[in-house]
C-alpha positions as CSV (number, residue, x, y, z in Angstrom):
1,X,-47.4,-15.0,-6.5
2,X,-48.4,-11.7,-4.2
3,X,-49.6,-8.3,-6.2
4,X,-46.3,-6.0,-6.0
5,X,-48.2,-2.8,-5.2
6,X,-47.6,0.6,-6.3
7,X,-45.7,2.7,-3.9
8,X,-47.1,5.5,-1.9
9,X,-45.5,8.6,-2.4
10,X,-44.9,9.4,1.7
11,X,-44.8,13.2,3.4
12,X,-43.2,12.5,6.5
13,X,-44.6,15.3,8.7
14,X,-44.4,17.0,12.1
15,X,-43.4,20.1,13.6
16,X,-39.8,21.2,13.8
17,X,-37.2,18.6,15.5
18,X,-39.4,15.2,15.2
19,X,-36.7,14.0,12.8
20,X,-38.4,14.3,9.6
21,X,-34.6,14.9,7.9
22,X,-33.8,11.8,9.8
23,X,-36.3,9.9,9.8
24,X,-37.4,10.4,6.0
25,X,-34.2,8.9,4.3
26,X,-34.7,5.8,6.6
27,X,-38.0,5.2,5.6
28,X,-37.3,5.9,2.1
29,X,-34.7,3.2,2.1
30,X,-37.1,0.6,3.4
31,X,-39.6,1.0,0.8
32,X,-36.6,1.1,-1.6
33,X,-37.9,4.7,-2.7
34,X,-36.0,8.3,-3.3
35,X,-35.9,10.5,-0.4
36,X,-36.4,14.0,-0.8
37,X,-35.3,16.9,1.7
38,X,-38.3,19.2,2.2
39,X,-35.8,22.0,3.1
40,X,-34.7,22.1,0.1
41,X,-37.8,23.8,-1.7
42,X,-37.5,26.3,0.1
43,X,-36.9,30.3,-1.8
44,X,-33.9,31.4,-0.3
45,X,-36.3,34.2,1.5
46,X,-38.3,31.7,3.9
47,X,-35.2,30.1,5.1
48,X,-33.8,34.1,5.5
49,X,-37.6,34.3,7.6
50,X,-36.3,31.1,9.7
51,X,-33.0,32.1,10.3
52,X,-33.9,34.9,12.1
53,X,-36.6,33.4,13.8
54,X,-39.6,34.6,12.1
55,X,-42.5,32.0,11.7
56,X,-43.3,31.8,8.0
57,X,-47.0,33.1,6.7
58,X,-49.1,31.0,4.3
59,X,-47.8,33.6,1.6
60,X,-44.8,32.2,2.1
61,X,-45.6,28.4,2.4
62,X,-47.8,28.3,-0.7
63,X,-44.8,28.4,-3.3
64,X,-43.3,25.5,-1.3
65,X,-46.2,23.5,-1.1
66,X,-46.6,24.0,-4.5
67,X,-42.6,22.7,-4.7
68,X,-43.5,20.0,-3.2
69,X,-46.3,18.7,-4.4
70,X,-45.1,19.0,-8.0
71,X,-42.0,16.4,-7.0
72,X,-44.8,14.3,-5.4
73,X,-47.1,14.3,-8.7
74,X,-44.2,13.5,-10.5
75,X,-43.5,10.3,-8.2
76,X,-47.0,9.0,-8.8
77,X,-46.8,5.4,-9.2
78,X,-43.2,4.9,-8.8
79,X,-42.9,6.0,-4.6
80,X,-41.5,8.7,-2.9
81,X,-40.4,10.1,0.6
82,X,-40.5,14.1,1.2
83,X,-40.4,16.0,4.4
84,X,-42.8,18.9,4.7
85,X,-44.1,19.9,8.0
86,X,-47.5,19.9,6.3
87,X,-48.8,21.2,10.1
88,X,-52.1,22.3,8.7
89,X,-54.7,20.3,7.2
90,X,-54.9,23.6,4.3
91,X,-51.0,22.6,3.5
92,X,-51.7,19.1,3.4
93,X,-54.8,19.7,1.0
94,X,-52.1,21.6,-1.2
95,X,-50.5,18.9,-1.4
96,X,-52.9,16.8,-2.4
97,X,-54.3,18.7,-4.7
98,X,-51.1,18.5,-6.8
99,X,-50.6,14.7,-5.5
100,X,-53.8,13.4,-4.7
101,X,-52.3,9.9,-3.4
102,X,-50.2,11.2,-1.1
103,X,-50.2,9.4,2.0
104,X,-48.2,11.3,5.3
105,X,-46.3,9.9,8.3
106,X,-47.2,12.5,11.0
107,X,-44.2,12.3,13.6
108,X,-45.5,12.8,17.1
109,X,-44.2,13.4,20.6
110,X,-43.9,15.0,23.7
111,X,-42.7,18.3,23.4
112,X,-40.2,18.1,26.0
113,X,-38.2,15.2,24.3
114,X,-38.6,17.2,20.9
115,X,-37.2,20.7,22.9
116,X,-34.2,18.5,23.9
117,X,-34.0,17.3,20.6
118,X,-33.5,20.4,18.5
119,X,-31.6,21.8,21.1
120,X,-28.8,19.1,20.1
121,X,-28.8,20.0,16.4
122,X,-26.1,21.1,14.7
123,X,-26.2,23.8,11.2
124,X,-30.1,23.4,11.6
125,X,-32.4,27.0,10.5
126,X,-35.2,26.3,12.8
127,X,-34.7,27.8,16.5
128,X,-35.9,26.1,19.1
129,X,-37.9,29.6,20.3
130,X,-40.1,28.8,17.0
131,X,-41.3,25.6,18.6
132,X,-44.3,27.0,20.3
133,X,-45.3,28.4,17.3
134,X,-45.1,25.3,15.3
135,X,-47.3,23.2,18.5
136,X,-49.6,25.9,18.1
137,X,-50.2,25.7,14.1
138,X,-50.3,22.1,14.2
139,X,-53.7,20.0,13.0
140,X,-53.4,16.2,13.4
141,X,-54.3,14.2,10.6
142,X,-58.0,13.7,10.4
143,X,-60.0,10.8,10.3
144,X,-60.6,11.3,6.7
145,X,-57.1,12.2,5.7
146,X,-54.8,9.4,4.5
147,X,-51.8,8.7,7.0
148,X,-50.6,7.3,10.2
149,X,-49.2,8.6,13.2
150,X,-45.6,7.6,14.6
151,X,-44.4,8.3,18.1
152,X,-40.7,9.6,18.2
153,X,-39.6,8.3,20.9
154,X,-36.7,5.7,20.8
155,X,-34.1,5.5,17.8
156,X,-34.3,6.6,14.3
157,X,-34.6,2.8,13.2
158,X,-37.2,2.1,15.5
159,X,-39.8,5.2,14.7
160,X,-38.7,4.3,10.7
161,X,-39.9,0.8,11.6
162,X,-42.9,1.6,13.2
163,X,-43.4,3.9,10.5
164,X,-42.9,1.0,7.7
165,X,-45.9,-1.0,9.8
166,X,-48.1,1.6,10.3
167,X,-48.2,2.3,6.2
168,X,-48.5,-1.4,5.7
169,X,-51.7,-1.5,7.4
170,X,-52.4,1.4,5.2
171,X,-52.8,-0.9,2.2
């Protein structure tokens, strides 16, 4: 009889159009987990910020972190998916220091293919002028940090797949 173990509680990072909102759902229905939409722990005044293409400041991120990372705590043990673009390893020790199991997905690609990307997207806050900004905040995982990186290109399934193999070979 094989050990059923515990499901990771998953932050599917990346900087603005890697997919995370589609991606995240996919990947939480593989592991059979609840998916929840980054986004949405947002205060109404960072998405205002967005909207009108002004990059957030950590003042501003630390109450969503904090958002976050309390639904992630709260998942301990039973398995989660969340969005966040956790580009800095800072956010991602916010995280963890309200979830420290955590484990992260970081969704990587070229930048051209993520441009085209988010220019396709419909009803989305995050303009594509923002972009730069976002490549330019972003720390890769480190060596010490607990996650895998995903390439983005080819479909939804297929990065959620690779995703769903790369965390398997987390343990």
């Amino acid at each position: 009889m094989q050990e059923r173990r515990t499901p990771h509680v998953v932050v599917v990072m990346g900087v603005a159009g890697t997919g995370k909102t589609t991606i995240g759902p996919l990947l939480a229905d593989r592991l059979g987990v609840p998916y929840a939409e980054g986004d949405d722990f947002h205060p109404p005044a960072n998405i205002r910020k967005m909207s009108s293409g002004t990059p957030l400041t950590d003042d501003d991120r630390w109450p969503w972190l904090d958002a976050i990372g309390s639904w992630a705590h709260g998942r301990a043990g039973l398995g989660g998916v969340v969005s966040s673009s956790a580009l800095k390893r800072g956010y991602r020790d916010r995280l963890r220091a309200a979830a420290p199991d955590v484990v992260f997905v970081h969704l990587t690609g070229d930048r051209a293919l993520i441009e085209d990307r988010m220019s396709h997207r419909q009803g989305h806050f995050m303009p594509t002028a923002l972009l730069d900004s976002q490549f330019a905040t972003l720390q890769p995982l480190g060596a010490d940090e607990a996650g895998v990186a995903v390439d983005v290109a080819g479909s939804p399934d297929d990065i959620a797949d690779r995703a769903v193999e790369a965390l398997g070979r987390l343990g």
